[in-house]
OpenMM code with the backbone's topology and positions (N, CA, C; nanometers):
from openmm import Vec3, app, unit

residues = "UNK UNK UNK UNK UNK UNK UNK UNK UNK UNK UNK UNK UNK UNK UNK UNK UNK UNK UNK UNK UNK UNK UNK UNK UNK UNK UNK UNK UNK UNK UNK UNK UNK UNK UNK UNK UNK UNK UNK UNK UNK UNK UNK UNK UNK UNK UNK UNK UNK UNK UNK UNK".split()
positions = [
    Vec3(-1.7828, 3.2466, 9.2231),
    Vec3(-1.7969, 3.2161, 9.0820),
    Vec3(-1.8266, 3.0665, 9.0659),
    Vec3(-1.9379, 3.0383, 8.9844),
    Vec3(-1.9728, 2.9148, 8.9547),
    Vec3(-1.8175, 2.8333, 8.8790),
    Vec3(-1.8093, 2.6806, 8.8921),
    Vec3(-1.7834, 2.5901, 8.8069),
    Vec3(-1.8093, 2.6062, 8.6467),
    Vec3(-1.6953, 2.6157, 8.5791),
    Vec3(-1.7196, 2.6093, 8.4549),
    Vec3(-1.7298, 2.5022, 8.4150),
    Vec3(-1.6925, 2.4155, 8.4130),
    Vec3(-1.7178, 2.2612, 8.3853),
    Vec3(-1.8634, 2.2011, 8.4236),
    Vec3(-1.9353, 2.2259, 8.5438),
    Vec3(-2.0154, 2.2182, 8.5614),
    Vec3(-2.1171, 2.2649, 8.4881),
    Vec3(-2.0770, 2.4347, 8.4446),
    Vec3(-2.1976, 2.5110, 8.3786),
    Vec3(-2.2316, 2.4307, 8.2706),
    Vec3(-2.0899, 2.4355, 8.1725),
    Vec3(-2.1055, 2.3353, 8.0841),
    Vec3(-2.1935, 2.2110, 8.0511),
    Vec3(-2.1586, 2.1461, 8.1595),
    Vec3(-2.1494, 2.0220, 8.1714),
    Vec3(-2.3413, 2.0278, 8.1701),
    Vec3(-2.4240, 2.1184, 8.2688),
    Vec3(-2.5408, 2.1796, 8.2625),
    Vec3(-2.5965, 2.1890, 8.1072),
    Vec3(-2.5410, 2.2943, 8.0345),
    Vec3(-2.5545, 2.2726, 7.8885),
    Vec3(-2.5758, 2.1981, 7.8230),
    Vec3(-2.5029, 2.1039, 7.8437),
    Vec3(-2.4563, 2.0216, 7.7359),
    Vec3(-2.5884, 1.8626, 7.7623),
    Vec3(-2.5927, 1.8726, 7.8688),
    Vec3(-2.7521, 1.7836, 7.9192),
    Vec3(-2.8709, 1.8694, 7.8733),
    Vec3(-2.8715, 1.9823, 7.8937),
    Vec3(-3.0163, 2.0540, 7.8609),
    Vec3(-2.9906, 2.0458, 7.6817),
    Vec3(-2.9020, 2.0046, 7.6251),
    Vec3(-2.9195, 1.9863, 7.4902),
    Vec3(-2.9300, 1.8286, 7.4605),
    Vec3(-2.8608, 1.7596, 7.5491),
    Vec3(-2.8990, 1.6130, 7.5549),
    Vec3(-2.9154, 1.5406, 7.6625),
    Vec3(-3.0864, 1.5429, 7.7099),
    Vec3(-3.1260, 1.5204, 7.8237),
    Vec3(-3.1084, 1.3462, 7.8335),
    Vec3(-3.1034, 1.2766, 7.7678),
    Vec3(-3.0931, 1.1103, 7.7430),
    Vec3(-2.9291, 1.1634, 7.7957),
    Vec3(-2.8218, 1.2080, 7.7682),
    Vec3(-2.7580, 1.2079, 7.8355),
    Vec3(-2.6943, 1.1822, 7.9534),
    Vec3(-2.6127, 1.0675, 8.0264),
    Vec3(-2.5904, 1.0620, 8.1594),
    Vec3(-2.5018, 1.1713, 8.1811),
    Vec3(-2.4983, 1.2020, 8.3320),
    Vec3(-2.4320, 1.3314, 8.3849),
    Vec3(-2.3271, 1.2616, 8.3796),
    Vec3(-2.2615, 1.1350, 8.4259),
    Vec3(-2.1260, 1.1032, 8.4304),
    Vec3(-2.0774, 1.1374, 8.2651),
    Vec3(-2.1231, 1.1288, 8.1972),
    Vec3(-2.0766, 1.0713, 8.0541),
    Vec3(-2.0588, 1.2195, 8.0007),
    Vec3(-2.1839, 1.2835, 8.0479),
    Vec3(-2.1587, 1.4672, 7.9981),
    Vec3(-2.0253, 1.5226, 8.0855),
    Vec3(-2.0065, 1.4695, 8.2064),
    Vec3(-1.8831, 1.5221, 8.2718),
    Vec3(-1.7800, 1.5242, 8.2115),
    Vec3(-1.7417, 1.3736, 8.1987),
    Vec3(-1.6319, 1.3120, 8.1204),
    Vec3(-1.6066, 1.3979, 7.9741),
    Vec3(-1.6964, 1.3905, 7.9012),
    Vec3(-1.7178, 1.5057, 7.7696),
    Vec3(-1.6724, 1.6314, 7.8253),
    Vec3(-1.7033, 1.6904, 7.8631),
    Vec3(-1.7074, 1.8041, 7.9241),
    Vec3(-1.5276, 1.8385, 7.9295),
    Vec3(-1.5141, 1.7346, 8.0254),
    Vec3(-1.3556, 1.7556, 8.0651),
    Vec3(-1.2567, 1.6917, 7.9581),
    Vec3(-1.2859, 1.6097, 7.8893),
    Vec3(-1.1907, 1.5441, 7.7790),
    Vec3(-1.1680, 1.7053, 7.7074),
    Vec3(-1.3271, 1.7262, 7.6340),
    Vec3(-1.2931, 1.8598, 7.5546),
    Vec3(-1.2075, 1.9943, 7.6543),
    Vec3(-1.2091, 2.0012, 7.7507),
    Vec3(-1.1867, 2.0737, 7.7938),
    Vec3(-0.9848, 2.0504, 7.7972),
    Vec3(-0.9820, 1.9775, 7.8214),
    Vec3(-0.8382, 1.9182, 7.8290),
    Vec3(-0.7947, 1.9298, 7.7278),
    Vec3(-0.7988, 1.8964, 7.5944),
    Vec3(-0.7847, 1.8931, 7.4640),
    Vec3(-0.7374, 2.0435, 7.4284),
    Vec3(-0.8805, 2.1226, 7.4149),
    Vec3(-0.8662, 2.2629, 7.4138),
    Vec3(-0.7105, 2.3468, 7.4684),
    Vec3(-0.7167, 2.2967, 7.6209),
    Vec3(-0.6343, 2.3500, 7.6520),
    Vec3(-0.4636, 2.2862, 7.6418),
    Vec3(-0.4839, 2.1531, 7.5777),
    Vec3(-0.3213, 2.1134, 7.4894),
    Vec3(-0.3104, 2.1785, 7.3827),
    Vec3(-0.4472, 2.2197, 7.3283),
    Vec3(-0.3762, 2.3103, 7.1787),
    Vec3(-0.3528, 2.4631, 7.1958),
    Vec3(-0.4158, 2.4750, 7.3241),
    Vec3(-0.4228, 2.6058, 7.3640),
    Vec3(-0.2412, 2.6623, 7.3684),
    Vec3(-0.1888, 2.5345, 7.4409),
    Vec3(-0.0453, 2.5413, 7.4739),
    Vec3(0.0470, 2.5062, 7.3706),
    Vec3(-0.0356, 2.4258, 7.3032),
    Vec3(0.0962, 2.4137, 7.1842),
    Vec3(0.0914, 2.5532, 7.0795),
    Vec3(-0.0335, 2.6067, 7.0860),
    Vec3(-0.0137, 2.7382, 6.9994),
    Vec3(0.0497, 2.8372, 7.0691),
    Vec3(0.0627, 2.8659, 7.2126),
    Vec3(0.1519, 2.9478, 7.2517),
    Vec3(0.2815, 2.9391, 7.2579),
    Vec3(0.3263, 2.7584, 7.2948),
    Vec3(0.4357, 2.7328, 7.2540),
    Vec3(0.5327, 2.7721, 7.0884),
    Vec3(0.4562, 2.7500, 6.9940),
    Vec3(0.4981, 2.8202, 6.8538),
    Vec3(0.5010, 2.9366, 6.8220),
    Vec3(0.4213, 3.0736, 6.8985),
    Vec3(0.4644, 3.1824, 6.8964),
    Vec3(0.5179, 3.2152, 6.9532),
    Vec3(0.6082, 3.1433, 7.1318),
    Vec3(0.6855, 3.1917, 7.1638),
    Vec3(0.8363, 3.1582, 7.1183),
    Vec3(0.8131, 2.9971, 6.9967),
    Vec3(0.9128, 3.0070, 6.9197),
    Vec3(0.9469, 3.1115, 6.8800),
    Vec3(0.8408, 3.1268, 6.7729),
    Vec3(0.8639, 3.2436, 6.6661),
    Vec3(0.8806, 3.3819, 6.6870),
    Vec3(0.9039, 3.4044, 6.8450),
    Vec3(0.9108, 3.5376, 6.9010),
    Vec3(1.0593, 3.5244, 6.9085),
    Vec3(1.1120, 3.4526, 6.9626),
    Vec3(1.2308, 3.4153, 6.9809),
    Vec3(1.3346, 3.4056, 6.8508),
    Vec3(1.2905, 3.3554, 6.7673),
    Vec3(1.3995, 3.3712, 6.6440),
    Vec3(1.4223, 3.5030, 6.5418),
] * unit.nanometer
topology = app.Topology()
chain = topology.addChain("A")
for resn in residues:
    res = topology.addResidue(resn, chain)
    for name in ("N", "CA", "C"):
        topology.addAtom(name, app.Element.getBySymbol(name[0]), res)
C-alpha cells in the first residue's frame, strides 16, 4: 500500500505546481496532525459522554 502522505502530498503539487515538495510535505503533515488531534479530542468527549 502506497504512502498516504505522500499521495497527498502528490495532490496537493499537481494542484500547486509553484509549490515546493518540502513545503507541500510539511502541509501535508501539519494538516494531517491537526486532523488527527481533533480526531481524538472528539472521541475523547464521546467516550465522556458514554460514561456518564
Amino acid at each position: 500500500m502506497s504512502d498516504p502522505m505522500e499521495t497527498w502530498t502528490d495532490r496537493l503539487r499537481d494542484t500547486a505546481p509553484e509549490l515546493e515538495e518540502n513545503r507541500a510535505r510539511s502541509f501535508v503533515h501539519d494538516l494531517y496532525t491537526a486532523a488527527q488531534n481533533d480526531l481524538g479530542e472528539e472521541e475523547a468527549e464521546a467516550d465522556f459522554e458514554r460514561e456518564e
